[in-house]
C-alpha positions as a printed NumPy array, in Angstrom:
array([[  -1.012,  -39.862, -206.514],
       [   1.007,  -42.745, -207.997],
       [  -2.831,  -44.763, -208.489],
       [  -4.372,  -42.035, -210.108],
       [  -1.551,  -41.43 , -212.445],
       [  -1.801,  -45.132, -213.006],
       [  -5.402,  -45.021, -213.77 ],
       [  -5.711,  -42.098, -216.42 ],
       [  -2.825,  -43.984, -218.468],
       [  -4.714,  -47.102, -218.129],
       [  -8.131,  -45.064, -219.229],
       [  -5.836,  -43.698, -221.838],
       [  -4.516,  -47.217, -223.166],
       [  -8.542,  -48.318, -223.098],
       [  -9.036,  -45.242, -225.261],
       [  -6.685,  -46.003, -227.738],
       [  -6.394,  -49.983, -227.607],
       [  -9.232,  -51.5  , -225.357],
       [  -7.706,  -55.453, -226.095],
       [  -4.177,  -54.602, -224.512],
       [  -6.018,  -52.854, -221.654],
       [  -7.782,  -55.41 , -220.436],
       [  -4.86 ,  -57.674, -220.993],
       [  -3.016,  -55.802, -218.501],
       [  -6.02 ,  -55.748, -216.28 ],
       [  -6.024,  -59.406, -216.495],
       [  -2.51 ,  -59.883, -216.347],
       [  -1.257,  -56.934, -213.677],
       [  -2.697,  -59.648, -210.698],
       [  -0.485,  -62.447, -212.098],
       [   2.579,  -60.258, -212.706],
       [   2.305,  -59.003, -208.619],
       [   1.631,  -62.933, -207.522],
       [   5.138,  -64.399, -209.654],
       [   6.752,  -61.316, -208.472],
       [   5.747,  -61.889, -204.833],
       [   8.238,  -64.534, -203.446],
       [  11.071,  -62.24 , -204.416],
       [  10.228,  -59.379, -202.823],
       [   9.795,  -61.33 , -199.847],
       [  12.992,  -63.075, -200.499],
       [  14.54 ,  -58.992, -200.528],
       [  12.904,  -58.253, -197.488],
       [  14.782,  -61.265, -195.363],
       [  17.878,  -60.576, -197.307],
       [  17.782,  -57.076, -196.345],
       [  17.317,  -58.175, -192.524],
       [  19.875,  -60.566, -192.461],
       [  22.167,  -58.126, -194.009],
       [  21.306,  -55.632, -190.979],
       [  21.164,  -58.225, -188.411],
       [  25.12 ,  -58.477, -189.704],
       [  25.789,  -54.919, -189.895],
       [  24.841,  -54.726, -186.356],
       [  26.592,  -57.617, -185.178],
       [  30.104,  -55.96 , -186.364],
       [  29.202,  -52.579, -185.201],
       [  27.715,  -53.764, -181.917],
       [  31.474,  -53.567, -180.154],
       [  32.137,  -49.395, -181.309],
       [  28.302,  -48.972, -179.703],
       [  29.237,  -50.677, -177.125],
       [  32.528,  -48.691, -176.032],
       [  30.8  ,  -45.256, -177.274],
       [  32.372,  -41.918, -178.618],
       [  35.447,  -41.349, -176.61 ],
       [  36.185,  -38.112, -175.413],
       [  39.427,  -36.71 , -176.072],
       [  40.822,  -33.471, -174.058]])
């Protein structure tokens, strides 16, 4: 749904000013390749912060609920 909302705005811009939409045709490509590296970067930051998370939780999963009577 989110591409074909994308396209009718972009049909839209082409309607109104045809230059700046095939600037952003030209340029979308180059925006998602500099942009690239950092979501990568996110994506190993976000492991390393779960790999941590685990690490300190990994003694209560070990020991497990304890039942009280």
């Amino acid at each position: 749904m989110k591409v074909v909302l994308i396209f009718f705005v972009w049909c839209l811009l082409l309607l109104l000013c045809w230059p700046l939409a095939l600037l952003a045709l030209v340029l979308a490509p180059l925006v998602w390749l500099i942009a690239l590296p950092f979501r990568i970067a996110g994506l190993c930051f976000g492991a390393v912060f779960s790999l941590v998370r685990a690490l300190f939780c990994l003694p209560a999963r070990l020991l497990g609920p304890r039942d009280h009577p």
